[in-house]
C-alpha positions in Angstrom: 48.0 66.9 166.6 50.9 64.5 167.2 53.8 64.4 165.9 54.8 61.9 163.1 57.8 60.0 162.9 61.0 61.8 161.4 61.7 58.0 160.3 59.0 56.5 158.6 60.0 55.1 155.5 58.3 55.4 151.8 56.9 58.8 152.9 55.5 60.5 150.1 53.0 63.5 148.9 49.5 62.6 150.0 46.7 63.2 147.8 45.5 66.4 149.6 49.2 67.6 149.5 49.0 67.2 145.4 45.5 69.0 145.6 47.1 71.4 147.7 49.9 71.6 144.5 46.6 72.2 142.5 45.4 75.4 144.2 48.9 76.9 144.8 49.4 76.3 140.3 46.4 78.8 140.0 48.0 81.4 142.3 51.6 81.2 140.5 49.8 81.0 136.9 47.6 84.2 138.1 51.5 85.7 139.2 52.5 84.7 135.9 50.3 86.3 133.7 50.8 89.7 135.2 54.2 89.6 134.9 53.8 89.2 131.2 51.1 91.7 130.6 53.7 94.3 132.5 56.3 93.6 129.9 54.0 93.9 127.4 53.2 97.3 128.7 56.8 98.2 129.2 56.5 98.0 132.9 60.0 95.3 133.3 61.0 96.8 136.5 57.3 97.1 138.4 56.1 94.4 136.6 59.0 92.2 138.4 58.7 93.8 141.5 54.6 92.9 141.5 55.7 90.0 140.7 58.1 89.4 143.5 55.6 90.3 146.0 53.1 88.2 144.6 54.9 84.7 144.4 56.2 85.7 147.7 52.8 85.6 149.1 51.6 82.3 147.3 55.2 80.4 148.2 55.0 81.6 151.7 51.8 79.6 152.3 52.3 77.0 150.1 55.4 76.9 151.9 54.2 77.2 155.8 51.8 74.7 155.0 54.0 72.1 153.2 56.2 72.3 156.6 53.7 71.8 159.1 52.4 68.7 157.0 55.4 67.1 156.8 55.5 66.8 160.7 52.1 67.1 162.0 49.8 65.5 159.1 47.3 63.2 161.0 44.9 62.7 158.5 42.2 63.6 160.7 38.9 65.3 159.8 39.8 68.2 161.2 43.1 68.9 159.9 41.7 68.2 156.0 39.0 70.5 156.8 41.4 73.2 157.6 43.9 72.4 154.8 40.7 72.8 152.7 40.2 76.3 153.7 43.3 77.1 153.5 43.2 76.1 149.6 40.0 78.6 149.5 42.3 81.4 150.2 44.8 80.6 147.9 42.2 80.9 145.1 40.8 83.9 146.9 44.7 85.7 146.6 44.7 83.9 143.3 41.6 86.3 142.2 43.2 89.0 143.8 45.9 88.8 141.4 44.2 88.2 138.2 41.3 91.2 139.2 44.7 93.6 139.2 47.1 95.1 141.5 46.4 98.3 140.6 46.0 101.7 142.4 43.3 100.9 145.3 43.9 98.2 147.9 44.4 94.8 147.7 41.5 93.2 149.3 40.9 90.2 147.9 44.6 89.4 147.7 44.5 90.3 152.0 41.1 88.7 152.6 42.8 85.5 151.1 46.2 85.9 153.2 44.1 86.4 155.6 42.4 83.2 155.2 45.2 81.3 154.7 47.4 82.7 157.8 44.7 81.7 160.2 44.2 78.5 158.9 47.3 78.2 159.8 47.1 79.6 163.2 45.0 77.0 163.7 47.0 74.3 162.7 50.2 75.2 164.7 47.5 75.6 167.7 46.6 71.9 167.1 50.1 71.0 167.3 51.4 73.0 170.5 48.2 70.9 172.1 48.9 67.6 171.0 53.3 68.0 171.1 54.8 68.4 174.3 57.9 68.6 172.8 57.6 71.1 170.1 54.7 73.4 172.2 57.1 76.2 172.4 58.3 76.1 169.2 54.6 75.7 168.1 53.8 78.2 170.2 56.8 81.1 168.8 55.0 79.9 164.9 51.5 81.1 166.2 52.9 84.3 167.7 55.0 85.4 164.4 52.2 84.3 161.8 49.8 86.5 164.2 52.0 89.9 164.4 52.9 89.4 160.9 49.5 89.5 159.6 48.8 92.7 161.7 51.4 93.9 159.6 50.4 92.7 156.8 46.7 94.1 157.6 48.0 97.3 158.5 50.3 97.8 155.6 47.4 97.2 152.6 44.7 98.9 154.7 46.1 102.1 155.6 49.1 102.7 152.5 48.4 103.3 149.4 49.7 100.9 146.3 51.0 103.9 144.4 53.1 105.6 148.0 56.5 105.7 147.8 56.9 103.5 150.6 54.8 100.4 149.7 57.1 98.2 147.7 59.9 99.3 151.0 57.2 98.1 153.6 56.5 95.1 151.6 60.1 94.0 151.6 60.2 94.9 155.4 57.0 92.4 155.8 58.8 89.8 153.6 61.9 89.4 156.0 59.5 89.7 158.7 58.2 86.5 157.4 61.2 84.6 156.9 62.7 85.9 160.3 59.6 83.7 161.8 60.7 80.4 161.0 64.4 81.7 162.1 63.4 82.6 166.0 60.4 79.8 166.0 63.0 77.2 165.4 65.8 77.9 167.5 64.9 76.8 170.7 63.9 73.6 169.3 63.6 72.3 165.7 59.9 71.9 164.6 59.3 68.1 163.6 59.3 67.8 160.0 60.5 64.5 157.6 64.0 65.0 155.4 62.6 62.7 152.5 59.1 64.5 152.1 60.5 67.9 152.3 62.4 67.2 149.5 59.8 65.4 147.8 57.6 68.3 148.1 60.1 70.9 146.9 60.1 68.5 143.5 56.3 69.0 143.1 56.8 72.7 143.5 59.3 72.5 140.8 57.4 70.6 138.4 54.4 72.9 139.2 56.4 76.3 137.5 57.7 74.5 135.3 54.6 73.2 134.2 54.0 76.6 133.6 56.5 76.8 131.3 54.6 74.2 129.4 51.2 76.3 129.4 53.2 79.3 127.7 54.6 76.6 124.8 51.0 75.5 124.3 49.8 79.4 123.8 52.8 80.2 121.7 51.8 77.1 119.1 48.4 77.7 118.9 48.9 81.7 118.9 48.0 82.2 115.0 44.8 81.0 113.6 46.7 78.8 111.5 49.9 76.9 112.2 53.0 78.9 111.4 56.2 77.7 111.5 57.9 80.2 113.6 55.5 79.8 116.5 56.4 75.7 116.0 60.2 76.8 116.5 60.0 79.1 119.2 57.6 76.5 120.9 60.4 73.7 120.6 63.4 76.0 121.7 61.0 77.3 125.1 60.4 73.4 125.3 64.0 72.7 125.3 65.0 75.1 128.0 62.3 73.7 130.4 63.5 70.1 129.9 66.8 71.0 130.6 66.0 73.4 133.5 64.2 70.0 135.0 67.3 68.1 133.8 69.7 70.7 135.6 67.9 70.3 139.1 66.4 66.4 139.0 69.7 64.9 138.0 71.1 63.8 141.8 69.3 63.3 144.9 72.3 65.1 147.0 69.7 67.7 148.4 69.0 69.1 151.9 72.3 67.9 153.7 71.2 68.0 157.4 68.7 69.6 159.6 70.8 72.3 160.9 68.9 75.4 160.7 71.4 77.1 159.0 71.5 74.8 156.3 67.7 74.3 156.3 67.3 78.2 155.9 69.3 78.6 153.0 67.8 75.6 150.9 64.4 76.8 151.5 64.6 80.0 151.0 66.9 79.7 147.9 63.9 77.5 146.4 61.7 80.6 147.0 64.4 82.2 144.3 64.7 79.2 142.2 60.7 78.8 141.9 59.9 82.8 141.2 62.6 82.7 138.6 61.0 79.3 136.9 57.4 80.7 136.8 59.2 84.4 135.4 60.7 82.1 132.5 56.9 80.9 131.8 55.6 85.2 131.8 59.5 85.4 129.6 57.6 82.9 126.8 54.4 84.2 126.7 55.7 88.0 125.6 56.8 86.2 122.8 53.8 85.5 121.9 52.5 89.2 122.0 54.9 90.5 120.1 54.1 88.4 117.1 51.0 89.5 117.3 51.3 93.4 117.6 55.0 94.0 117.6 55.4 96.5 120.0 58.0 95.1 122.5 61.6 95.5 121.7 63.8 92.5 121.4 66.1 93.7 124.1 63.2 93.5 126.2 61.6 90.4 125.3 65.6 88.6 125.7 65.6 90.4 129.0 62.0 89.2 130.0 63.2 85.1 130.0 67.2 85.6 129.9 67.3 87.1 133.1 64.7 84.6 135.1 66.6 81.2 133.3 70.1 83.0 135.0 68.7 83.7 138.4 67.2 80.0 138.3 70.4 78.8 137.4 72.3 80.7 140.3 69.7 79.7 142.8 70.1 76.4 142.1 73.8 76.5 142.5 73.1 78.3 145.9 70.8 75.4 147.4 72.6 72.9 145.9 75.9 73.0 143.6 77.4 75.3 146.1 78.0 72.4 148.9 78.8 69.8 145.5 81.2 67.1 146.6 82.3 67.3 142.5 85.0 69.6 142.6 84.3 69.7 138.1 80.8 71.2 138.7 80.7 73.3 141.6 81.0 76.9 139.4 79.1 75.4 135.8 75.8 76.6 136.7 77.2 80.1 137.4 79.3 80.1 134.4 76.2 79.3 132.2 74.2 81.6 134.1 76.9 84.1 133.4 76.3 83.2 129.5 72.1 83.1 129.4 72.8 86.9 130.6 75.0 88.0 128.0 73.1 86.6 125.5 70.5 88.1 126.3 72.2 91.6 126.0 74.3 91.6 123.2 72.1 88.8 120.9 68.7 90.0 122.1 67.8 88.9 118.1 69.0 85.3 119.1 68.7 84.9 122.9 66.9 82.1 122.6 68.2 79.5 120.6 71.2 80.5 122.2 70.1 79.8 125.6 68.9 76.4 124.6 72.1 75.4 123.7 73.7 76.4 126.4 71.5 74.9 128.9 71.9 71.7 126.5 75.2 71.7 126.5 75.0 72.3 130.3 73.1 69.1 131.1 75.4 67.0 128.6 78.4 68.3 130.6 76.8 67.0 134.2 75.9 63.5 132.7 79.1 63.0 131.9 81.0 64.0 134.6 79.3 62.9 137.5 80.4 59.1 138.5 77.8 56.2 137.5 75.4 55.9 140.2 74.9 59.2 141.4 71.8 60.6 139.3 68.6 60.7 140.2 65.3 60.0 137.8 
C-alpha cells in the first residue's frame, strides 16, 4: 500500500469510510443504551465507568482505522476486503455490549477486538511493504497493536469482571493504547491528510449526536398517546443537540499543524468530546424511564445529561478554544460548562430547560463575536 498524497485537494470521506461510520453508530448506540439502563438501576458511577471502557474500545478502532485510511487508502480489493472485516468486529463488540457486561468474561466483546486489531495488523503490514518511508513507523504500529492485544487477551481471559483490579488494568490497557501512536510516530510521522482527518472527526460528531436524536425520537413516542410533556422535554433535548453541533461546527480553525504534540491532544480530546456526546444521548433516554416508573431521583437524572453536556463543552475548549486566536472566547465554553454543572446540582427539577438556554445563549454569544468570515457551515 502506497502512500497517498498529503496534498490532494477536495479529499473527502469515501463511501466505505461512511459505511465504516455505519458499523461504528451500532457500537456507540449499543454503549449508549447501557449507560442508561445503569442509571436506571442506580449504578451512575459503574455504569460510567462500563461506559468509558466501552466507547474507548469502539473509538479506538474506529479511530486506528480512520488514520491509516487517511494515508494509505488505495481502494484496492484487498484493502476493502479487510476494512470489511474489520466492520464485522465492530458489530461483533457491538453484540458484546448489548448481550451484557456482566460477571463472566467478555468474549464476544474480545473476539470482536480481536477481529478488529488484526485487521488492522494487516493493514499497517500492507503499508510497511508498499512505504519505504514510513516502514518503520509502520512497522512500531504493528508491534504496539500486537503486544497490546496480548494484553488485552490476557486481561479478559484470566481476571475476572467483578476483581478489584479489572477497571485499574483496563485503564492501564487504555494508555497502553494511546502510548502506541505516541512511540510509533516519533521517529517519523505516519502519512495521513490534514483536511480528511478533520473531515472524519465531523462524521464522528454527527454520528453521537445523532444519537442524541434517537433518544428525542424515544422520548416523543414514549406514551401510547401523545402527551405534552414528552413533546417538551423532546424539544428542549433537541435544542441542546443543535447547539452542541452549533458550539463545535461554527469555524473551521481545527487541527493547527502536524506536530505530534499538537496532533495528540486533538485526537485524543475528541475521544472525550465524543464519549461525553453519546453520554448526553444515555442522559435523555433516563428521562424517559422515569416517566414511566418513577423510580430515579431528579438529582440523578440532572446528573445523568448535566454532567456529559459540561465535559463536552470542556473537551471542546481543550481541542479547540484553548489555542483561539479570539481573545473574547477563549474561557466561554468553560464558563458555561461551569454553569450546565451547577444547574444540574442545585436545580436538578429544572436542569434542563436551563441547560438549553445556556447553551443557546452560548451559541448567540460566538455568532456575534467572531469577525464576518470566520464560520464554518
Amino acid at each position: 500500500m502506497a502512500p497517498r498524497d498529503r496534498g490532494e485537494t477536495n479529499r473527502d470521506s469515501t463511501s466505505l469510510e461512511l459505511m465504516f461510520d455505519l458499523a461504528t453508530v451500532v457500537t456507540v448506540a449499543a454503549a449508549a443504551h447501557a449507560l442508561a439502563q445503569d442509571i436506571e438501576a442506580g449504578d451512575l458511577a459503574l455504569g460510567a465507568i462500563r461506559f468509558a471502557c466501552s466507547f474507548f474500545m469502539a473509538w479506538l478502532a474506529w479511530a486506528n482505522y480512520t488514520w491509516f485510511a487517511s494515508g494509505y487508502d488505495n481502494k484496492s480489493a484487498a484493502f476493502r476486503v479487510v476494512t470489511m472485516v474489520i466492520m464485522f468486529g465492530s458489530l461483533t463488540l457491538a453484540g458484546g455490549i448489548r448481550s451484557g457486561l456482566g460477571d463472566q468474561p467478555h468474549w464476544l466483546v474480545l473476539i470482536g477486538f480481536s477481529i478488529m486489531r488484526l485487521g488492522m495488523i494487516a493493514l499497517w503490514l500492507g503499508a510497511a511493504n508498499g512505504d519505504r518511508q514510513g516502514r518503520l513507523t509502520a512497522l512500531r504500529y504493528v508491534a504496539g497493536i500486537g503486544a497490546m492485544q496480548i494484553y488485552w487477551n490476557t486481561l479478559i481471559i484470566l481476571v475476572s469482571p467483578q476483581a478489584p483490579l479489572y477497571f485499574p488494568l483496563f485503564a492501564l490497557g487504555a494508555l497502553g493504547e494511546l502510548a502506541v501512536p505516541a512511540l510509533a510516530e516519533r521517529g517519523g510521522a505516519s502519512n495521513w491528510h490534514h483536511g480528511h482527518i478533520i473531515n472524519r472527526y465531523n462524521s464522528f460528531n454527527i454520528i453521537v449526536l445523532g444519537e442524541c436524536f434517537a433518544a428525542v425520537a424515544l422520548i416523543i413516542s414514549g406514551p401510547a398517546t401523545p402527551q405534552f410533556q414528552h413533546f417538551w422535554w423532546a424539544a428542549l433535548c433537541s435544542i441542546i443537540a443543535f447547539s452542541m453541533w452549533g458550539l463545535y461546527f461554527d469555524r473551521n480553525e481545527q487541527l493547527l499543524g502536524r506536530k505530534l504534540s499538537v496532533v495528540l491532544t486533538w485526537a485524543y480530546g475528541h475521544c472525550v468530546l465524543f464519549a461525553a456526546g453519546a453520554a448526553t444521548a444515555a442522559g435523555f433516554a433516563v428521562l424517559l424511564a422515569d416517566a414511566s416508573n418513577g423510580t430515579v431521583s431528579k438529582q440523578h437524572i440532572a446528573l445523568a445529561f448535566g454532567i456529559p453536556i459540561a465535559v463536552y463543552l470542556t473537551a471542546l475548549w481543550l481541542v479547540r478554544d484553548r489555542t483561539s486566536r479570539h481573545g473574547s472566547m477563549h474561557w466561554l465554553l468553560l464558563l458555561v460548562a461551569a454553569l450546565v454543572l451547577a444547574s444540574s446540582v442545585f436545580i436538578a427539577a429544572h436542569a434542563l430547560e436551563s441547560i438549553a438556554v445556556l447553551l443557546v445563549v452560548a451559541v448567540s454569544v460566538r455568532r456575534r463575536l467572531y469577525p464576518a468570515g470566520s464560520r464554518a457551515d
